[in-house]
C-alpha positions as CSV (number, residue, x, y, z in Angstrom):
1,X,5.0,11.2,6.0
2,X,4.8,7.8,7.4
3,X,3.9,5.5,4.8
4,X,0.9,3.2,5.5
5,X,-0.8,0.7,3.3
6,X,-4.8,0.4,2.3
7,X,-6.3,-2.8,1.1
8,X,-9.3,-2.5,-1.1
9,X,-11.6,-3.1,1.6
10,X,-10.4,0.0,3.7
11,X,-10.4,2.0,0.0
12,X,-14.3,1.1,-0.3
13,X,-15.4,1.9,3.0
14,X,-13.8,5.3,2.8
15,X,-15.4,6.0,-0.6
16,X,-19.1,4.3,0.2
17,X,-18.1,1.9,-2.8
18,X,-17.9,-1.7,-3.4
19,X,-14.6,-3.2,-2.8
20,X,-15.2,-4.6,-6.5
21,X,-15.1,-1.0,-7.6
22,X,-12.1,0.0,-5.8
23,X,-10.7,-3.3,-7.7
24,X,-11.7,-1.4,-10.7
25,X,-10.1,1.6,-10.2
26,X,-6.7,0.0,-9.9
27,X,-7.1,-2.2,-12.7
28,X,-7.9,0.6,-14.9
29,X,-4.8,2.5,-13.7
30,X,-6.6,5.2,-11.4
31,X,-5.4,4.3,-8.2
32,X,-1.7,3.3,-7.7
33,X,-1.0,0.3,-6.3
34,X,1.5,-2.3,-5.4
35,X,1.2,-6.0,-4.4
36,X,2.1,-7.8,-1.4
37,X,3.6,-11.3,-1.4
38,X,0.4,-13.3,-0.7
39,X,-0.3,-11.1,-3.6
40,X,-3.0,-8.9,-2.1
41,X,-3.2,-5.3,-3.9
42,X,-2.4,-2.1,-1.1
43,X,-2.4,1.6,-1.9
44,X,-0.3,4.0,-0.3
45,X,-2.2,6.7,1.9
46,X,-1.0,9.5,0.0
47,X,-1.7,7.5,-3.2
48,X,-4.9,7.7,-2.0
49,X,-5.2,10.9,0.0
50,X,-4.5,12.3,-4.2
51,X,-7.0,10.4,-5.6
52,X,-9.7,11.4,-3.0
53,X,-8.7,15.0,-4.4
54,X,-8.5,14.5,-7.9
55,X,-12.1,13.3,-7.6
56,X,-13.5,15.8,-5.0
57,X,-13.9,13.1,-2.1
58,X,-13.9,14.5,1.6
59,X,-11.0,13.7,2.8
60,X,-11.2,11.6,6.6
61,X,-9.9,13.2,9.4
62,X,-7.3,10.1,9.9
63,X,-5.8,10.7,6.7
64,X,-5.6,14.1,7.1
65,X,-3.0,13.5,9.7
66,X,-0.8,10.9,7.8
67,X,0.0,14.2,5.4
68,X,3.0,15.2,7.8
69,X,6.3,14.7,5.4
70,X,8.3,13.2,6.9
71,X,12.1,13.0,7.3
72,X,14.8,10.7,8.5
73,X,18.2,12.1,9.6
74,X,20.6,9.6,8.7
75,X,23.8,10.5,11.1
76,X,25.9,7.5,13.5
77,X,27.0,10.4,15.2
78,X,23.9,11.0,18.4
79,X,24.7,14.4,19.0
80,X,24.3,15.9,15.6
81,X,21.1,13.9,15.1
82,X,20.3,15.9,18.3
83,X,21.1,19.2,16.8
84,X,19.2,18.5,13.8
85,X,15.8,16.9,15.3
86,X,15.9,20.4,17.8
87,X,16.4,22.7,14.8
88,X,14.1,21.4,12.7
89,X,11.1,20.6,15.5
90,X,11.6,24.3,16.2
91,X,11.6,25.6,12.4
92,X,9.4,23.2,10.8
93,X,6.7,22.2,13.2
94,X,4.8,20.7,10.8
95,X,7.0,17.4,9.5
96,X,7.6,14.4,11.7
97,X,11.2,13.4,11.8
98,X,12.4,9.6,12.2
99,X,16.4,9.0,13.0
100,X,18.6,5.6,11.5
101,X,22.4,5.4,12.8
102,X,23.7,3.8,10.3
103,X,23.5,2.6,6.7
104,X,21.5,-1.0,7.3
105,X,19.0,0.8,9.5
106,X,18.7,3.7,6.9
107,X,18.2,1.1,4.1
108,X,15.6,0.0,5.9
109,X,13.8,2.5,7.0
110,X,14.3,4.8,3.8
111,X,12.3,1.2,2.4
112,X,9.2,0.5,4.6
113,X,8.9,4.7,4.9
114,X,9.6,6.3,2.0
115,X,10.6,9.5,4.1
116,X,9.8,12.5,2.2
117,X,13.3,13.9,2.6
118,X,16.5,11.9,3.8
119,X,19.3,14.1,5.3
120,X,21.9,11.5,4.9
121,X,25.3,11.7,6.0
122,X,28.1,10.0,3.9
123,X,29.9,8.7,6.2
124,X,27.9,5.9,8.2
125,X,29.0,2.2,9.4
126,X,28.2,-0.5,7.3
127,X,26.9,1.0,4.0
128,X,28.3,4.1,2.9
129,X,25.8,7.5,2.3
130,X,26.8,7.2,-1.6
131,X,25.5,4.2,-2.0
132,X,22.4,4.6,0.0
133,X,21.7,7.5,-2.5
134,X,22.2,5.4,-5.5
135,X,19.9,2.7,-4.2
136,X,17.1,5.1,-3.7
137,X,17.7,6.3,-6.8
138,X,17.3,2.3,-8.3
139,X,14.3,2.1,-6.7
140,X,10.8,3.2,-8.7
141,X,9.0,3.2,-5.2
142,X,11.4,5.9,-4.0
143,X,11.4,8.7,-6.6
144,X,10.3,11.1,-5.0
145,X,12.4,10.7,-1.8
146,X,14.9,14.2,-1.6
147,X,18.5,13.8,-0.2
148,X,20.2,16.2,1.0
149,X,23.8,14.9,1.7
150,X,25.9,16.3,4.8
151,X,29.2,15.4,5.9
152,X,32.3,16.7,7.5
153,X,34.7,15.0,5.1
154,X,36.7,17.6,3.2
155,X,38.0,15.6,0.7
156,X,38.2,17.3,-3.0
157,X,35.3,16.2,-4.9
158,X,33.0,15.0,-2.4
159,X,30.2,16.7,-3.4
160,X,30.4,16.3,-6.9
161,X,30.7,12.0,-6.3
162,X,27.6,12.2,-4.0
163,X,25.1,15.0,-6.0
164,X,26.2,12.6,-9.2
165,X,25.4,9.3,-6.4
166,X,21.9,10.9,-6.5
167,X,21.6,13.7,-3.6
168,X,19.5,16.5,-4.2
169,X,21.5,19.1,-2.0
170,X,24.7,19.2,-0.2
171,X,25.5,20.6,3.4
172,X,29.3,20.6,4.8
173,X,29.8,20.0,8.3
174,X,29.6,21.9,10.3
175,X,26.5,23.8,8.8
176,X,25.0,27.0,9.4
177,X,21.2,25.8,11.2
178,X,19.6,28.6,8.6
179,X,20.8,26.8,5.6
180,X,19.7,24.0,7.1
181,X,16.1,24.8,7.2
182,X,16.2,26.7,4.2
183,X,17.6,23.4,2.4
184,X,15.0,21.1,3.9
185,X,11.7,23.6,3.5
186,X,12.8,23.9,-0.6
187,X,13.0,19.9,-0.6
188,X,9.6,18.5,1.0
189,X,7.9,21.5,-1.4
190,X,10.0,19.3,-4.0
191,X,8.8,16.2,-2.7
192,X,5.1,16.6,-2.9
């Protein structure tokens, strides 16, 4: 799912409540949050989407819609991105699907995201899949982010080095379509 922040304001007119009690809830430790750099507190949607459930709050319409997982295929190589955007669109109607072609753009986008599952191929310009994997890994924000690993390198050991980089599953190029999608449905029901 696309990541997008709440400030308390937006919290407390979703909820009918102050602002001062949404400040409240995140102080006692209710509602996650993180801090921008002017240092304003912001919840994640899905943060919040889980707390509206916890405590039996309808759930808006407009959030409804931002539960989509969503996943970022991570290949420089245009026409297997192709192959795996059709495949999955087909299969898995329901999840949204971003593309990076390289290792900067995946850093960033795997960041500002959080994609729910990253199909990441290892070998990208610029920074390599293994050490995309261990940086998601590093980083709190990301835990629950799924990687599955695919590459057409058939060097011995390569999937040991990238499960133990991080990866969740492993695909060798070229991969069956089925496996695909049976890979990718067992990893956004891991990532919720």
């Amino acid at each position: 799912m696309r990541k997008k922040a709440l400030g308390t304001y937006d919290i407390s007119k979703i909820c009918q409540v102050a602002p001062m009690t949404v400040g409240r809830w995140i102080e006692e430790g209710k509602l996650p949050y993180f801090t921008t750099g002017g240092g304003h507190r912001r919840v994640w949607e899905e943060d919040l989407v889980k707390f509206l459930k916890a405590h039996n709050y309808p759930i808006p319409k407009n959030l409804k819609s931002s539960l989509r997982p969503l996943l970022l295929i991570v290949d420089d190589e245009a026409s297997v991105r192709r192959m795996i955007r059709r495949a999955l669109e087909k299969e898995i109607p329901e999840i949204e699907i971003d593309e990076a072609i390289d290792g900067y753009e995946a850093g960033e986008k795997i960041s500002s995201l959080a994609p729910s599952v990253v199909i990441l191929d290892i070998n990208l310009p610029g920074v390599d899949g293994f050490k995309i994997c261990e940086r998601i890994r590093l980083n709190k924000a990301l835990k629950n982010v799924k990687v599955l690993s695919v590459t057409g390198d058939p060097a011995a050991g390569i999937k040991e080095r990238i499960l133990k980089s991080g990866a969740d599953d492993f695909l060798a190029k070229p991969f069956e379509v089925v496996d695909l999608v049976k890979i990718v449905r067992k990893l956004i029901g891991a990532s919720k």
